[in-house]
Steps between C-alpha positions, in 0.01 A plus 500: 500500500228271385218645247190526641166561304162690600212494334475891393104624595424261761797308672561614879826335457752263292271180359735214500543220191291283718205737507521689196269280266247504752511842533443514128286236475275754775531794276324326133252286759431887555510692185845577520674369178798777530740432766841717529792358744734778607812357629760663759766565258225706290456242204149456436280178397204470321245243482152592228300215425128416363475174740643264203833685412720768671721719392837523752712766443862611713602805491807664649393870581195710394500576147717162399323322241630177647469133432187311482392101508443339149340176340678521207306337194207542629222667239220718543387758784301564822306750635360616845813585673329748746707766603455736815435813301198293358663399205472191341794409250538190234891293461649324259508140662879481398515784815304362770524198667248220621346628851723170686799601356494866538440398915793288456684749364363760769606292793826453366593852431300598820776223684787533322509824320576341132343299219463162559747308285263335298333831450404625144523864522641816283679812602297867354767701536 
């Protein structure tokens, strides 16, 4: 069976790798910079960003800790990663991405169901 991916609070069904940027894209032109992807086989994919950088996250089942896009060597932090509960969080830079690449890496996972193989990423577990 092929993975397919919903968007969890508003998604009437699967959003394809062709759609799912816009779809995000939609959400931050709205106010919406947390996005969770809930896939059929129960893995789970978030996307958090402040417009300039995301944060991407995989994670296997609810409560894994997972594995999360990098920029390794990159210094300094960012704030105004709105959450849904109102919260607004800061990163490391080294742990979020730059807003292209995390919808590269989105589209990919979204598509394929792995890290690209250029990806920079590290497992949490």
């Amino acid at each position: 069976m092929i993975e397919s991916w919903v968007i969890n609070d508003d998604s009437p069904g699967p959003v394809l790798s062709e759609v799912v940027l816009e779809a995000l894209r939609a959400r931050i032109d709205s106010g919406q910079l947390e996005t969770w992807l809930i896939s059929s086989s129960g893995r789970s994919l978030a996307f958090v960003t402040n417009t300039e950088r995301a944060m991407v996250m995989l994670l296997e089942e609810q409560g894994d800790p997972g594995e999360h896009a990098v920029d390794p060597g990159c210094e300094g932090s960012s704030d105004g990663f709105g959450l849904s509960n109102g919260q607004h969080d800061e990163y490391p830079d080294q742990d979020t991405v730059p807003i292209g690449e995390a919808f590269r890496l989105v589209e990919h996972i979204v598509g394929t169901g792995s890290w690209p193989a250029d990806a920079r990423w590290i497992v949490d577990r």
